[in-house]
N, C-alpha and C positions, 0 to 999 in steps of 0.2 A: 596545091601550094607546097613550096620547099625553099625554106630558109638558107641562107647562105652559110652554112656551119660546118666545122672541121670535125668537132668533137663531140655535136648531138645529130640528129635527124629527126627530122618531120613531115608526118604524112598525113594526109584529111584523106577519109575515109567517112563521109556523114552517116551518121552523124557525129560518128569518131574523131578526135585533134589525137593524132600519137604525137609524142617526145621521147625518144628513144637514145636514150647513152651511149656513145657508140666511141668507147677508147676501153675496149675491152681487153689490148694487150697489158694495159693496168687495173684492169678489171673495175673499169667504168670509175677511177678515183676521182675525187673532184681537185684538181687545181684550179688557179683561178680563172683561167681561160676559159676552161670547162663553164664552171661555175655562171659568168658573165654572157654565155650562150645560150646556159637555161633560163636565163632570164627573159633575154631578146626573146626566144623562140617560147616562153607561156606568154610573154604580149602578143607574140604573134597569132599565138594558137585563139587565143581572149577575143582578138579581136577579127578572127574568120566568123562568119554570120553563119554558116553552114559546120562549125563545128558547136554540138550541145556538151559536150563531153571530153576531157583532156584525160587520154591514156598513158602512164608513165611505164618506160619501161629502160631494159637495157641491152646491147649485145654481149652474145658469148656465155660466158660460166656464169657471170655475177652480175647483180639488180645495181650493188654499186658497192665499193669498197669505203665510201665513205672517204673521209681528205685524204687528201696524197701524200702520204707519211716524205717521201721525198722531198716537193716543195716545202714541207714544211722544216724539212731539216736544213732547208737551204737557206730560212729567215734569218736575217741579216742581224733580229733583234726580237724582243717579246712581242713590242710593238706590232710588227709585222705578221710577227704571229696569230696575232688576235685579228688582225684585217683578213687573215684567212677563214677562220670563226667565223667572222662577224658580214663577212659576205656568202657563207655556207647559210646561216641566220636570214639573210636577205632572200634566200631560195625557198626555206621553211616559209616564212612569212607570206612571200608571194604566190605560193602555192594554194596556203590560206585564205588568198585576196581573193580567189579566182573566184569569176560570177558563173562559174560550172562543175556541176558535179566534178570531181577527178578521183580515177580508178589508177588504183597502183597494180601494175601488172609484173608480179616479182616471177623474174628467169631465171634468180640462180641467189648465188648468195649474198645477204646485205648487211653490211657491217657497219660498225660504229653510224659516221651519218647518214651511210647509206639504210642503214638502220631505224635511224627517227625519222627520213622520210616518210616510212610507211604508218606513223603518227596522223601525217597531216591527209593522207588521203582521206578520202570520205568512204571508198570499197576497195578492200587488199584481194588479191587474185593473185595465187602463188604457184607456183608447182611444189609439191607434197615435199618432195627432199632436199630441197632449199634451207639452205643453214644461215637463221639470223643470231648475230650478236651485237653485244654493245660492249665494245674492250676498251670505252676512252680511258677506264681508272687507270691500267698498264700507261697510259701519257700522262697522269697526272692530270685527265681532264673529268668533266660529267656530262653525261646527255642530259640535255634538257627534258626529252619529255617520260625516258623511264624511272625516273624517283620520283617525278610530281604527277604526270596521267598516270602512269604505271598500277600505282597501286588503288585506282577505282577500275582499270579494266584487268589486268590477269589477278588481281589481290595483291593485300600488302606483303605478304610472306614471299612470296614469287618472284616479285618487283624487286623487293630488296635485294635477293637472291641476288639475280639476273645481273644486277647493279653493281655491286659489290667483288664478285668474284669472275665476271665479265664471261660467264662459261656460257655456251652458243646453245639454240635450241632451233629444232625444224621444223619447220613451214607447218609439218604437222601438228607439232606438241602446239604454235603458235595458234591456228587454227580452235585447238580445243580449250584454249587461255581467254581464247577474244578477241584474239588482234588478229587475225585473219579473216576475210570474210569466207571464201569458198578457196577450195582448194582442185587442181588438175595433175593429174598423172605425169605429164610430159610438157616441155615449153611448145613443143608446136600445138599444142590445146588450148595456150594461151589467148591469144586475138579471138577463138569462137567463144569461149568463155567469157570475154569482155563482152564482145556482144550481146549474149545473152544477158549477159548483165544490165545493157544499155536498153534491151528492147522492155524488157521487163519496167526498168525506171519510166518506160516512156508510157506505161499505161496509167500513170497518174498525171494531172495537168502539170505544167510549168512552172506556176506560183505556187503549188504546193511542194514540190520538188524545190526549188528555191528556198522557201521557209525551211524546211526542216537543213537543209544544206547552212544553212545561214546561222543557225542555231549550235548544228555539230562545231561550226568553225567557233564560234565564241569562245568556248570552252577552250577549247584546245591553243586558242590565238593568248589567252592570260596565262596559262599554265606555261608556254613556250616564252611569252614574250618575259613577262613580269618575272618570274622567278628562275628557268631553266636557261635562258641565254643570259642572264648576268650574275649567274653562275661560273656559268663557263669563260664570257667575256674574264674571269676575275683570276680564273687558274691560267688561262691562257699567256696572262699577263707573267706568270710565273719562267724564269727561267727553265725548270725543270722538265715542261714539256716540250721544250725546244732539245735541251739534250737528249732527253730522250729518244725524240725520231733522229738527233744524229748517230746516236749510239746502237740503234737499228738499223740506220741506212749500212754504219758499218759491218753489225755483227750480225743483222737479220734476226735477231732475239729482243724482246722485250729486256728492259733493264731491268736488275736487281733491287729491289728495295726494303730487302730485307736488314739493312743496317741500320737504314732510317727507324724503323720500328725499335732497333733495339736502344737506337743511343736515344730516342725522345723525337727526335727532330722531325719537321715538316718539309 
């Protein structure tokens, strides 16, 4: 099986379904297009009979840069804005939906959203020197799942940290925090790594695998839905991150917000 797609790939491999990011000269950003392809293509993956398993991955340097500061400096209005949001939100969700295990198989580095994806997996598979962050505070945004999961898996100290001051950390340090599950040396280690991951799940039956799958999703399906996307739906809505990625698209630097501190303002 192979989906009709410009800017993901799919390949069944049983009992394997891969989803593979594949706009790696933007280092797998999600625009909308993107975005609207991962969707088609986990129905697609959902609903092969020969796949137990949906493997996410990406090409190139990075698992996924998270939104495409570009499109979004292109939004016409806040509005717009947030329909950028709020269909990245529809990817988290649906990932969630899935009636199969899914193994995040991080190649490289993941940022911002490309970041809370590795939230919604069920098994993170990383290579060791892969640099994650979450920089949304520099837009005037929040991730939804590092201030509210956050701080019951790395701790509240950590969490905050991480949060707060948007400073990145490696596959490794994630690894010894929680949110990794196993780690591999090199990306072409990746797909045997999953494997092994996949053959092992397969020595417990079906229904048991399902329960406990069904379970991990709950949590993490309130935590994202209820609190961390209408969070962010709420800044989005804000002017400020809209100039922001234009003030990036032009100068390639984060904005200054150090005046905002001093005179009060928000």
């Amino acid at each position: 099986m192979a989906g009709n797609y410009s800017l993901v790939k799919t390949r069944v491999d049983p009992p394997l379904g891969w989803l593979v990011f594949s706009r790696p000269e933007r280092l797998n950003a999600f625009n909308t297009s993107m975005m609207r392809e991962v969707l088609a293509a986990l129905d697609e993956l959902e609903g092969d009979e020969g796949v137990r398993f949906v493997a996410i991955t990406g090409e190139g340097k990075a698992f996924s840069a998270g939104i495409d500061l570009g499109e979004l400096a292109e939004a016409g209005s806040p509005e717009e804005a947030e329909r950028l949001f709020s269909t990245l939100a529809m990817v988290v969700e649906r990932i969630l939906g899935l009636r199969k295990p899914v193994i995040m198989a991080v190649n490289g580095h993941a940022i911002g959203g490309g970041a809370e994806l590795l939230w919604a997996g069920d098994i993170v598979v990383a290579v060791r020197s892969a640099r994650i962050s979450w920089p949304e505070s520099l837009w005037n945004l929040a991730p939804p799942f590092l201030p509210t999961l956050g701080p019951f898996v790395l701790g509240p100290a950590r969490a905050a940290y991480l949060a707060l001051t948007a400073e990145p950390i490696t596959a490794e340090e994630a690894y010894r925090m929680g949110l990794v599950s196993l780690l591999v040396d090199e990306p072409g280690q990746l797909e045997d790594a999953v494997n092994r991951v996949a053959e092992k799940i397969m020595a417990s039956p079906p229904a048991a695998v399902e329960s406990i799958v069904s379970m991990l999703r709950a949590g993490k399906r309130g935590w994202h839905t209820q609190l961390g996307v209408a969070e962010l739906k709420r800044l989005s809505k804000d002017t400020t991150a809209l100039q922001a990625a234009k003030s990036f698209k032009d100068t390639k630097r984060p904005p200054d917000y150090k005046s905002l501190w001093r005179t009060g303002k928000k």
